[in-house]
Phi, psi and omega in degrees: 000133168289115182275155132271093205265095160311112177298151209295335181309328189272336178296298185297333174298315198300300182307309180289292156329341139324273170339294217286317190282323184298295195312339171241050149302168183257119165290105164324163194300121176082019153224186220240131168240133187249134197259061161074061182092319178253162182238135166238122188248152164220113193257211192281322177262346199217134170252134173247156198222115161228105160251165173257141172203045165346079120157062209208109176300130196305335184276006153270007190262140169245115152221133161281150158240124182222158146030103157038009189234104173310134171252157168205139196213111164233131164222146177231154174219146164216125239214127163207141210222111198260150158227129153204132201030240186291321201261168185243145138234144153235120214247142165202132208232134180236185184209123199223071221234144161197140161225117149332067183263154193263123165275126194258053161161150185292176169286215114237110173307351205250349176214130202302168154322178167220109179249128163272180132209127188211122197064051223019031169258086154358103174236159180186120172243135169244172169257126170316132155295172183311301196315327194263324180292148181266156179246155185252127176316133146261175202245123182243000000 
């Protein structure tokens, strides 16, 4: 009788892909998944969003809220212009971020966001709608 023997390369596909799939789960009440960097956390009233966006003045940051999704687009650009005797340098530098996020439970539409930034980090709170916060049952 013949076996079949899978090379260990189909185990290591598997393990990844597994890795690959975690990362874009819906995070359950009070916990947090973290996305290429950004965290999305939820508790019973609220979803907070932290993204980075490390060396990027806030007045280059642009965020959306659309159809379920956060958008966040920071761009920095930086130009320094050296002289020294005869030679120039010239250094020019960008920075570029933009992220897509899945918000995982609804919102309320009716009261805006709360966005920070401090240390190059991104915060964004939203308030659960009535309908998405659980309610507690009585027993008759």
């Amino acid at each position: 009788m013949n076996r079949l023997c899978l090379p260990s390369f189909v185990e290591e596909t598997d393990d990844s892909f597994i890795r690959f799939l975690k990362q874009w789960t819906v995070p359950t009440k009070s916990e947090s998944v973290v996305q290429t960097g950004v965290t999305i956390a939820e508790s019973e009233d609220a979803v907070t969003v932290e993204a980075p966006v490390l060396g990027v003045n806030k007045e280059n940051i642009q965020i959306t809220y659309e159809k379920g999704f956060l958008l966040v687009k920071a761009e920095e650009e930086e130009e320094k212009v050296e002289e020294k005797k005869r030679v120039k340098y010239h250094l020019k530098a960008s920075r570029q971020y933009v992220y897509h996020i899945p918000i995982p439970t609804r919102i309320d539409e009716q009261v805006s966001p709360e966005a920070s930034y401090k240390d190059g980090i991104l915060r964004v709170k939203f308030l659960k709608s009535k309908s998405a916060r659980p309610q507690k049952i009585a027993i008759q």
